[in-house]
C-alpha positions in Angstrom: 9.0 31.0 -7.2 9.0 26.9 -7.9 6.7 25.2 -7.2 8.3 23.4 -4.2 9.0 26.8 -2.4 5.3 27.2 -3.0 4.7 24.1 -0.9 7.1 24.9 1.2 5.4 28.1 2.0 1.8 26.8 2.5 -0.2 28.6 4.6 2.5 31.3 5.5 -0.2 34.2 4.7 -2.9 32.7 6.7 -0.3 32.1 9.7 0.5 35.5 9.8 -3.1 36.7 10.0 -4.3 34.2 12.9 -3.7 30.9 14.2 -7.2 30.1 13.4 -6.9 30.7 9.7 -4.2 28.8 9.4 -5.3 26.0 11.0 -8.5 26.2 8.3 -6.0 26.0 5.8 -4.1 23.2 7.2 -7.5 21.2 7.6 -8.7 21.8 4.2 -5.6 20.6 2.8 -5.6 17.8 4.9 -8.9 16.8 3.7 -8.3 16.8 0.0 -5.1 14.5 0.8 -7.4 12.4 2.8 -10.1 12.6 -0.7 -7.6 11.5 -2.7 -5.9 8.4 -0.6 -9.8 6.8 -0.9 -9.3 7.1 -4.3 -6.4 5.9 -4.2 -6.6 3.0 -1.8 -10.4 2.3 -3.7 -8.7 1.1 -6.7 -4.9 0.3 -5.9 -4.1 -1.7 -9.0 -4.9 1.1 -11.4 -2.5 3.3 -11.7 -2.5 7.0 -11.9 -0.2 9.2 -14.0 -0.1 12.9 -15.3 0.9 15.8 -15.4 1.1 17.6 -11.7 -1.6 20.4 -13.4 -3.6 17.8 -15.0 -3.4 15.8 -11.8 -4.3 18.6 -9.7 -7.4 19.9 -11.5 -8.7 16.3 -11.5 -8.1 15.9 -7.8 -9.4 19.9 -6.9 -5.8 21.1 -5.7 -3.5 23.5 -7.1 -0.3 22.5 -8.7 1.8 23.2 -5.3 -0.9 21.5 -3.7 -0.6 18.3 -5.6 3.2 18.6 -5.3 3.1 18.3 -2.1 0.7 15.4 -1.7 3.3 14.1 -3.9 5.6 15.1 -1.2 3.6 12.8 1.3 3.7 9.5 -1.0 7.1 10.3 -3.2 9.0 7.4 -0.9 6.2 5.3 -1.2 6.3 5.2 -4.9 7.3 2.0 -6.6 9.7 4.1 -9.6 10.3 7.2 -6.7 11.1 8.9 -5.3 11.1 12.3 -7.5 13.3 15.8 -6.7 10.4 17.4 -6.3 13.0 20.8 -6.0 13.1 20.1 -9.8 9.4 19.7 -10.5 7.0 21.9 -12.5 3.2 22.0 -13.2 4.3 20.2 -16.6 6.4 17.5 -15.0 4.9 13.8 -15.4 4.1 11.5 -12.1 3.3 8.0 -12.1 1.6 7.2 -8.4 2.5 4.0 -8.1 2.6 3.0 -4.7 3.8 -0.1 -2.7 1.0 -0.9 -0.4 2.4 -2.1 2.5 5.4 0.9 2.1 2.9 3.1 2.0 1.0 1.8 5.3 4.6 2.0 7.4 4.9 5.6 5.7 0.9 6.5 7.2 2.9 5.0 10.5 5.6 7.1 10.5 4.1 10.2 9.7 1.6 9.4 12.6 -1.1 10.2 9.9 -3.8 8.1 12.0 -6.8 10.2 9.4 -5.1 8.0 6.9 -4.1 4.9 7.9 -6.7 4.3 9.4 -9.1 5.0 6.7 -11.7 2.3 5.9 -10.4 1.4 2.3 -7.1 -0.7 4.3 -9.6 -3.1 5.3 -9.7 -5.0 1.9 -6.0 -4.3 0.9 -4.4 -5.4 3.9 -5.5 -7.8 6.8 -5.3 -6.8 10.2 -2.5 -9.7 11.1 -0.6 -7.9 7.5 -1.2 -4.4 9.2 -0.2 -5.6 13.0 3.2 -6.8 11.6 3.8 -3.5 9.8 3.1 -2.1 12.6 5.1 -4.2 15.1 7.8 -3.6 12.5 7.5 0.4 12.9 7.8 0.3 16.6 11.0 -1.8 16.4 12.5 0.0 13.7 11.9 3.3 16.4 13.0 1.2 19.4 16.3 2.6 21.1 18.6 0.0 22.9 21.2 1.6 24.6 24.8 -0.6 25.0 25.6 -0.5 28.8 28.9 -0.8 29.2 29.8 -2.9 32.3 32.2 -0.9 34.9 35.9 -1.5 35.5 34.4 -3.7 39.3 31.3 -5.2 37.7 31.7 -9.1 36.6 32.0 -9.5 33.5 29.9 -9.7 31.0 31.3 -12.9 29.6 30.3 -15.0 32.5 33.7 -16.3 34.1 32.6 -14.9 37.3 36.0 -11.8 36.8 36.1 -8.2 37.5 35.6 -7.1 34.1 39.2 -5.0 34.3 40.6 -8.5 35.3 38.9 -10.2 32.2 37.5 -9.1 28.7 39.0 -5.8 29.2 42.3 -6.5 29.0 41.6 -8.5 26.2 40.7 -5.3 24.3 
């Protein structure tokens, strides 16, 4: 099994014994991600690279593990993203990230335990992080085109029935 159907399958076992053991192995996992974006974030110009076994053992995760942390940051990665279908324990990474990508990404995911961690305080300001933010919400903003009646006026502003008007024009 590759190591991406590993991730894939994370926490299966545990989910068919209880809900409450899964969730333990959900919350675990979720704190080593959490570990490793302080390391991250703590030094965000130095740039870490590896092996996805070397990068594991240093970071207390198994290779699927680290595979899919790599999962959570691949499109945040300045020379990603990887196929991580194609990846093995020997495969090479290179995490490095585009802050501000990476913040939107924490957005998206609606990963609050991580972007709101404490170490975004001296990488990004909180005018930088309200505009990514304000940038999120439009970029998930719906408008919905109303398309005026046959009898409404038209939208054009000659004071018409729209089918009298710009629809004919069509």
């Amino acid at each position: 099994m590759s190591l991406f159907d590993q991730w894939e399958n994370y926490g299966e076992e545990a989910k068919a014994r209880s809900t409450e053991e899964y969730k333990k192995v959900i919350e675990r996992y979720l704190t080593k991600e959490r570990n490793i974006y302080v390391k991250l974030l703590a030094h965000p110009k130095h740039i870490v690279e590896g092996t996805i076994s070397e990068l594991g053992e240093r970071y207390g995760m198994t290779d699927y593990e680290f595979l899919g942390f790599v999962d959570g940051i691949n499109e945040s990665l300045v020379n990603g993203p990887y196929v991580l279908e194609e990846m093995t324990g020997d495969s090479h990474i290179k995490l490095e990230f585009d802050l501000k990508k990476l913040y939107w990404n924490m957005l998206d995911a609606k990963a609050d335990w991580l972007y709101k961690l404490k170490e975004w305080d001296s990488l990004l300001t909180d005018i930088e992080k309200a505009q990514i933010k304000r940038e999120y919400n439009k970029s998930k903003t719906i408008t919905k085109i109303v398309k005026p009646g046959r009898n409404s006026l038209c939208t054009c502003g000659s004071g018409l029935k729209y089918k009298n008007c710009c629809l004919n024009k069509k």
